[in-house]
DOBA-141545 format. One line per field, with one value per atom (N, C-alpha, C): y, z, x; atom name; residue number from 1; residue in one letter. Coordinates in steps of 0.05 Angstrom, whole numbers. Layout:
N
yy = Y, ...
zz = Z, ...
xx = X, ...
atom = CA, ...
seq = NUM, ...
type = a, ...
This chain:
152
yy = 307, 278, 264, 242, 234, 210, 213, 187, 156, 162, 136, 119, 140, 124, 121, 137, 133, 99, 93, 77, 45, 50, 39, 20, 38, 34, 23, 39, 25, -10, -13, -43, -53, -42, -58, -76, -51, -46, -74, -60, -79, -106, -128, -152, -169, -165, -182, -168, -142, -131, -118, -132, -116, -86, -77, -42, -30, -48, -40, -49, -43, -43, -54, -89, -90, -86, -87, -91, -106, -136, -146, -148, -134, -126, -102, -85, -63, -73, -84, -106, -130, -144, -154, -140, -117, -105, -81, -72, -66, -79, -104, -123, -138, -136, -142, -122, -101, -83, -66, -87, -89, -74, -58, -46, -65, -66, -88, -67, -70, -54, -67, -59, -73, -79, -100, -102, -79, -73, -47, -20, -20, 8, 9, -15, -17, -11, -31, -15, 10, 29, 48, 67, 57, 67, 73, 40, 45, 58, 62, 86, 106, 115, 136, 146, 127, 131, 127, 103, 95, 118, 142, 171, 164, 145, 134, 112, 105, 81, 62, 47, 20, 1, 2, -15, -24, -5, -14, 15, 15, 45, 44, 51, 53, 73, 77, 88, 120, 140, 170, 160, 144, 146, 140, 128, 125, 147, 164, 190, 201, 206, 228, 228, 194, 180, 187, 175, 179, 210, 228, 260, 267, 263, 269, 265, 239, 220, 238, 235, 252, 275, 290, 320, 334, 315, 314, 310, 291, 280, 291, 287, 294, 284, 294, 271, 252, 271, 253, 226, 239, 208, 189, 197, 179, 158, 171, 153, 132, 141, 131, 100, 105, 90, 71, 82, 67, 48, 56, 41, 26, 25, 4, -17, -11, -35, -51, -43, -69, -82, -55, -61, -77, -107, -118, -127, -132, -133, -119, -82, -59, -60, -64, -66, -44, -33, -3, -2, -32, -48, -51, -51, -76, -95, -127, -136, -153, -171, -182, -197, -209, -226, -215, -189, -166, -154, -148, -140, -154, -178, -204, -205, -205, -216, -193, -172, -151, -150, -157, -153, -176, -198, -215, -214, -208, -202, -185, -169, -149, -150, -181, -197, -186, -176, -159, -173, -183, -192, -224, -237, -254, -282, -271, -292, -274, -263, -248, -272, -273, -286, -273, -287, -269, -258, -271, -251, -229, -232, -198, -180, -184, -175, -154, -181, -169, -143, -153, -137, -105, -112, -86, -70, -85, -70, -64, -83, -65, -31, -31, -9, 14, 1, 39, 34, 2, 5, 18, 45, 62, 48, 43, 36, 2, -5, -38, -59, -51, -77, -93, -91, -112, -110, -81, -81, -54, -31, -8, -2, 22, 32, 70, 73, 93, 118, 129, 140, 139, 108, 105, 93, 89, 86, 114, 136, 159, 172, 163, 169, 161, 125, 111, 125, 136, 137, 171, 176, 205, 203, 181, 174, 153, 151, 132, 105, 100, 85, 42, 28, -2, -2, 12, 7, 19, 37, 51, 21, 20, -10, -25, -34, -64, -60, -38, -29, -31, -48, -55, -33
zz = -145, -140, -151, -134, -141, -163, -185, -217, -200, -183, -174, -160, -139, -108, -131, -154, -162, -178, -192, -205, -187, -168, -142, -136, -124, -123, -145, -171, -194, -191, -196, -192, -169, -139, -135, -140, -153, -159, -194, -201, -237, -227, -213, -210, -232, -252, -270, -291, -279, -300, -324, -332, -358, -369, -346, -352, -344, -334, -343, -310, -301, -274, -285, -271, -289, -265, -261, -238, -222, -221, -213, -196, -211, -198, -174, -187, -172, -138, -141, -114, -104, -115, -108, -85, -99, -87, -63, -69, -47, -18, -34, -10, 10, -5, 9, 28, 17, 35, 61, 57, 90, 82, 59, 45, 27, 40, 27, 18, -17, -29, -44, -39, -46, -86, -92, -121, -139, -133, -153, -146, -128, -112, -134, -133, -148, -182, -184, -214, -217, -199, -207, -198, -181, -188, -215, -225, -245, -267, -264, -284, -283, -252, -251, -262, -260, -266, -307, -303, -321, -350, -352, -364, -402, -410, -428, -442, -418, -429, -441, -444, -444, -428, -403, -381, -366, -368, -355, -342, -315, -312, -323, -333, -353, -321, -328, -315, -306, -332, -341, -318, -316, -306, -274, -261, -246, -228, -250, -233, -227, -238, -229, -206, -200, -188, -162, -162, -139, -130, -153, -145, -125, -145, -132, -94, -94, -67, -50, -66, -49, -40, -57, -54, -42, -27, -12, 14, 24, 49, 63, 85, 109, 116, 109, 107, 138, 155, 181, 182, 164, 174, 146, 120, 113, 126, 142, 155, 172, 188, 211, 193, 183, 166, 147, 134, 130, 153, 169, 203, 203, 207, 213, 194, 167, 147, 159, 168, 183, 209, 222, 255, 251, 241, 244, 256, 286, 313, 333, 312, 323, 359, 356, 389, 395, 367, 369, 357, 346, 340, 311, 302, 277, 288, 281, 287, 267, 254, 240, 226, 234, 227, 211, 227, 213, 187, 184, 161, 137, 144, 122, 115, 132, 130, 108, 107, 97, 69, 79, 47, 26, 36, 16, 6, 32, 15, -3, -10, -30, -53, -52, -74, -79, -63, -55, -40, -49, -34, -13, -36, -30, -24, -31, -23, -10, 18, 36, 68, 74, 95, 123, 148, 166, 179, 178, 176, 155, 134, 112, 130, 141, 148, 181, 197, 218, 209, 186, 191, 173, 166, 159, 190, 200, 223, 241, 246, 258, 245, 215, 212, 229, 227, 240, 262, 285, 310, 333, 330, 349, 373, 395, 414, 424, 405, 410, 412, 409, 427, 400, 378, 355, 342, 351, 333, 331, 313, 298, 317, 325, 338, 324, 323, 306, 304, 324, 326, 302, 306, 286, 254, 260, 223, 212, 227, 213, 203, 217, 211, 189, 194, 162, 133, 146, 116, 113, 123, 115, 101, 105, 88, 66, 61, 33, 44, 69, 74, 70, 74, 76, 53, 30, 3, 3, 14, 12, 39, 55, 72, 61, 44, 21, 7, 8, -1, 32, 29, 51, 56
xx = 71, 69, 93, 107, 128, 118, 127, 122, 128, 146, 163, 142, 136, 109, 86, 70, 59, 57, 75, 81, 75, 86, 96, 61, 49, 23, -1, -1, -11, -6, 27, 30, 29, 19, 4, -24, -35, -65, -60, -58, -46, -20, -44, -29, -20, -34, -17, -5, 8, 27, 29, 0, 0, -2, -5, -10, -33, -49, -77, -95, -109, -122, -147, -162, -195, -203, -232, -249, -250, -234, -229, -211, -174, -172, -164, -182, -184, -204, -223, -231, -218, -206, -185, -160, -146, -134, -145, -168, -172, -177, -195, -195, -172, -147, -122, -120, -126, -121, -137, -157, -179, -197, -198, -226, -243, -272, -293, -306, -309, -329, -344, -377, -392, -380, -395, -397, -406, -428, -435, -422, -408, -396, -379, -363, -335, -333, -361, -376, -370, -388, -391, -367, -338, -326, -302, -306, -286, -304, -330, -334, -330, -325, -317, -285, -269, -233, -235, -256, -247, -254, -240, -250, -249, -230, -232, -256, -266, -286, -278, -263, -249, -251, -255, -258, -246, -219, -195, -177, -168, -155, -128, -118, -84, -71, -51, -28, -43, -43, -54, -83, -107, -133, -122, -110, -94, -83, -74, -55, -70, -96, -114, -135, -138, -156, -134, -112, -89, -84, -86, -76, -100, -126, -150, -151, -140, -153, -124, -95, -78, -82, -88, -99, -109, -134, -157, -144, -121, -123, -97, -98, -82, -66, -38, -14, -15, -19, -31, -43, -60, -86, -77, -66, -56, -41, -18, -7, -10, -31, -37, -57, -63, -76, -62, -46, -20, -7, -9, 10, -19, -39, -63, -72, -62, -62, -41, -10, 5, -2, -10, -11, -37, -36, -62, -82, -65, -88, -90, -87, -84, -84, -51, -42, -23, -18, 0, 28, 31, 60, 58, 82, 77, 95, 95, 111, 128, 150, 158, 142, 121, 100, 83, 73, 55, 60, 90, 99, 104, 108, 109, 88, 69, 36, 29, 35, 22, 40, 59, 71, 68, 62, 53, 30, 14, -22, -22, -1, -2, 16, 18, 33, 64, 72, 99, 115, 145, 163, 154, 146, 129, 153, 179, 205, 217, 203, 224, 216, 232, 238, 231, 224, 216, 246, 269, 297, 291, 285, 291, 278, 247, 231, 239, 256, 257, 291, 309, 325, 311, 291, 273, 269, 253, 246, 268, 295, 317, 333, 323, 329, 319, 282, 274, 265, 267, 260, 282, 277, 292, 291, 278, 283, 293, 291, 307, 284, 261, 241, 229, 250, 240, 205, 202, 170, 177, 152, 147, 129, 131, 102, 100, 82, 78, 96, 103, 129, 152, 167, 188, 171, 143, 136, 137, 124, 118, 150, 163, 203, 202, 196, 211, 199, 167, 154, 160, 170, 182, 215, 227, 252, 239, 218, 215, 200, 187, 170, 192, 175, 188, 210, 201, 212, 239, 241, 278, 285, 276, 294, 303, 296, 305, 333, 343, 369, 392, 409, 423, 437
atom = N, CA, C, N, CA, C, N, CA, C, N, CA, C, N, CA, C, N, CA, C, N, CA, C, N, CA, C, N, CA, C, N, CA, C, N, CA, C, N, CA, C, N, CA, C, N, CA, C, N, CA, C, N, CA, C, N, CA, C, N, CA, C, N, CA, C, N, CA, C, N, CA, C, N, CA, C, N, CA, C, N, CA, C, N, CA, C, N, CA, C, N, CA, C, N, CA, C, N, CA, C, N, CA, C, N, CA, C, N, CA, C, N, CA, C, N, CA, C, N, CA, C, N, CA, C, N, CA, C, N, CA, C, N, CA, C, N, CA, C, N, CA, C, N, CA, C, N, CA, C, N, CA, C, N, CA, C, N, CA, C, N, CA, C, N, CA, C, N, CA, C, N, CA, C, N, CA, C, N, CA, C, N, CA, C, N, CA, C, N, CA, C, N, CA, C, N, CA, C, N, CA, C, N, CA, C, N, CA, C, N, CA, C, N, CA, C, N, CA, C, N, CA, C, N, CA, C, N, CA, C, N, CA, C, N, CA, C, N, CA, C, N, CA, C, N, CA, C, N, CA, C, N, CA, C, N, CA, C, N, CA, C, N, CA, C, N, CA, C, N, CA, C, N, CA, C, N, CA, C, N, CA, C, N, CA, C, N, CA, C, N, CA, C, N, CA, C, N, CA, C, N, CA, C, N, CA, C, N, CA, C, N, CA, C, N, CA, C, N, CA, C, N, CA, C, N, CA, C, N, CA, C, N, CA, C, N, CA, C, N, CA, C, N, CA, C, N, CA, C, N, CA, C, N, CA, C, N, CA, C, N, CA, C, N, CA, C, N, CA, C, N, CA, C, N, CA, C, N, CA, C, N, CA, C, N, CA, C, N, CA, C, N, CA, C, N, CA, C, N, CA, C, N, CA, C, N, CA, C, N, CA, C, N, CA, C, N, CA, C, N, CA, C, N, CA, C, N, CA, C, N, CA, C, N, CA, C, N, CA, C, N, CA, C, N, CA, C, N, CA, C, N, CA, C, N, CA, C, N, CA, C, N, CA, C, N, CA, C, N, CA, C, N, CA, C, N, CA, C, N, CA, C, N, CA, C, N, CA, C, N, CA, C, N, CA, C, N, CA, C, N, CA, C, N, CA, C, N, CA, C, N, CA, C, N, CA, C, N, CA, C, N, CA, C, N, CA, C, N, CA, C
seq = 1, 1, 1, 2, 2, 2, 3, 3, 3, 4, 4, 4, 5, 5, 5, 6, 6, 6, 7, 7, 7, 8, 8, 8, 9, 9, 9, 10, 10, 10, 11, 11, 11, 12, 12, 12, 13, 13, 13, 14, 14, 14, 15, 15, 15, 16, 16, 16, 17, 17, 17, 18, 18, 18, 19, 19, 19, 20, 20, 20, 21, 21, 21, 22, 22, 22, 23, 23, 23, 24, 24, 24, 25, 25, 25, 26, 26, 26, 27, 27, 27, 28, 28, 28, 29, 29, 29, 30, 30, 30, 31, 31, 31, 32, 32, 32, 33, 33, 33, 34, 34, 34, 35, 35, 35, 36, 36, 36, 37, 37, 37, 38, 38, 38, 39, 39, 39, 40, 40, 40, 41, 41, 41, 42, 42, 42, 43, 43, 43, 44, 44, 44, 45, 45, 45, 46, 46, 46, 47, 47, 47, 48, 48, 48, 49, 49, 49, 50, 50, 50, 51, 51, 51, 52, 52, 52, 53, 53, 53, 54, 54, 54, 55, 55, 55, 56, 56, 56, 57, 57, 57, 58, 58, 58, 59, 59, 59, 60, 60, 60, 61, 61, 61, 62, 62, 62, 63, 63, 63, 64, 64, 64, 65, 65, 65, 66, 66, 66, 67, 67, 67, 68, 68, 68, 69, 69, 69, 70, 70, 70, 71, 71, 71, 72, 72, 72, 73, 73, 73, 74, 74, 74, 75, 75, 75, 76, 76, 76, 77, 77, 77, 78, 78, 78, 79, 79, 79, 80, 80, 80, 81, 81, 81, 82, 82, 82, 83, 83, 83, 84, 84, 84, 85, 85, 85, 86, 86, 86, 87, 87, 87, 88, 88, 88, 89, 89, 89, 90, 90, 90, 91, 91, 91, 92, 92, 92, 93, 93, 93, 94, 94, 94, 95, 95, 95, 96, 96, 96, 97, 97, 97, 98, 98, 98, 99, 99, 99, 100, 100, 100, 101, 101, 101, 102, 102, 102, 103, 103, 103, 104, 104, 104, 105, 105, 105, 106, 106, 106, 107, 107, 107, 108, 108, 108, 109, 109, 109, 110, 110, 110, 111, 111, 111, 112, 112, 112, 113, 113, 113, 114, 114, 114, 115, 115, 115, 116, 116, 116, 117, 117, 117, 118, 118, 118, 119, 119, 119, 120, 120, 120, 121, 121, 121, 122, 122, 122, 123, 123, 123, 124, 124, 124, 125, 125, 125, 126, 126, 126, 127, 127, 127, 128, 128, 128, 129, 129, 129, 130, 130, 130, 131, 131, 131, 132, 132, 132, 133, 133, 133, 134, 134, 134, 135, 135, 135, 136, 136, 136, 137, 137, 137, 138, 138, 138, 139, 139, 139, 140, 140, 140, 141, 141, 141, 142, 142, 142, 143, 143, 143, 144, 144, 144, 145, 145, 145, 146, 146, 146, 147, 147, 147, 148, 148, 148, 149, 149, 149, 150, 150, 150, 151, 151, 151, 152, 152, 152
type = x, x, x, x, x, x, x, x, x, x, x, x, x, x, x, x, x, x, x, x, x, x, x, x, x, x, x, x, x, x, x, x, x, x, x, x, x, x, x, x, x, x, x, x, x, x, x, x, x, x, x, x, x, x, x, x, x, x, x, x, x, x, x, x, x, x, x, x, x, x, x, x, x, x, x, x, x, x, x, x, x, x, x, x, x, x, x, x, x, x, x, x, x, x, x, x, x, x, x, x, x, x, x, x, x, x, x, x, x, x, x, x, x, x, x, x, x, x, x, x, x, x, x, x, x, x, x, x, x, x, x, x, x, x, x, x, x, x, x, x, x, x, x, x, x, x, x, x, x, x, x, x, x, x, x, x, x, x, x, x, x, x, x, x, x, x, x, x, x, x, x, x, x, x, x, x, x, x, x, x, x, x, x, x, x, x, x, x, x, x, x, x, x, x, x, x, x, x, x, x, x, x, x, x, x, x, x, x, x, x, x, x, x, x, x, x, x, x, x, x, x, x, x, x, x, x, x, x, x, x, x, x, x, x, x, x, x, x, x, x, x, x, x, x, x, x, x, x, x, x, x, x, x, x, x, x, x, x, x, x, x, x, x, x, x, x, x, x, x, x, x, x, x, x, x, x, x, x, x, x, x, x, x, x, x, x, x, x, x, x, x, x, x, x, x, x, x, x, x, x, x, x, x, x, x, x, x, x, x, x, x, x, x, x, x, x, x, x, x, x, x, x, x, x, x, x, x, x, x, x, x, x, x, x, x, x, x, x, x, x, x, x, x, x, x, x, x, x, x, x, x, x, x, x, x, x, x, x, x, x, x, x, x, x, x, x, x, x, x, x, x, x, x, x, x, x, x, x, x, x, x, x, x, x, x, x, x, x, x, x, x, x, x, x, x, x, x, x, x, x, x, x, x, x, x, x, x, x, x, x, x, x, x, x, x, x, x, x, x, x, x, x, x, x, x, x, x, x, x, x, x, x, x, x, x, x, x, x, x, x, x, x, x, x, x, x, x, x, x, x, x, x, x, x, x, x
């Protein structure tokens, strides 16, 4: 598992930085991310991570919760799934709009402009038509996904 993507993700998850993931928002962040989990689900999953009993997942409860869920899944359908959190009115595209949209709900690059956005997507829209269609996402996220783009 790469430390880096790991890290990467935690702070999505740990919005206010401090190190530390609460229940809040651990549903919080899922819910940005088009997963609704009930209240007590979410309970009972941060008892599950939470292996320390403190009430909070740290970085260490984190990796294992992430290795676990990596471990398990199919770099395939990760992806594809990955491409359906942007492609938001699953039409097969992402489009400039889509990608902003998604990156801000995830409190990410929240002063990018829909220019940063579209010269993101001129990196990996192979065929010219100014959107992603699954094809050139599964490319980008095999060179390092949106996050290696931001480097000119």
């Amino acid at each position: 598992m790469d430390p880096s993507e790991l890290q990467r993700v935690f702070q999505m998850f740990d919005r206010n930085g401090d190190g530390k993931v609460t229940r809040k928002e651990l549903s919080d962040s899922l819910g940005n991310l088009g997963i609704d989990i009930p209240e007590n689900e979410v309970i009972q999953m941060m008892e599950k991570i939470d292996t320390k009993g403190d009430g909070y997942i740290d970085m260490e409860e984190f990796g294992v919760l992430y290795q676990t869920i990596v471990g398990e899944r199919d770099e395939e359908e990760d992806t594809k799934e990955a491409f359906n959190v942007f492609d938001q009115n699953r039409d097969g595209f992402i489009t400039v709009e889509e990608l902003r949209s998604v990156l801000s709900s995830l409190g990410l690059r929240q002063e990018m402009s829909l220019e940063d956005c579209r010269r993101m997507i001129k990196k990996v829209d192979v065929d010219g038509d100014e959107m992603v269609d699954y094809k050139e996402f599964k490319q980008m996220m095999k060179r390092g996904g949106f996050a290696a783009l931001n480097s000119n």
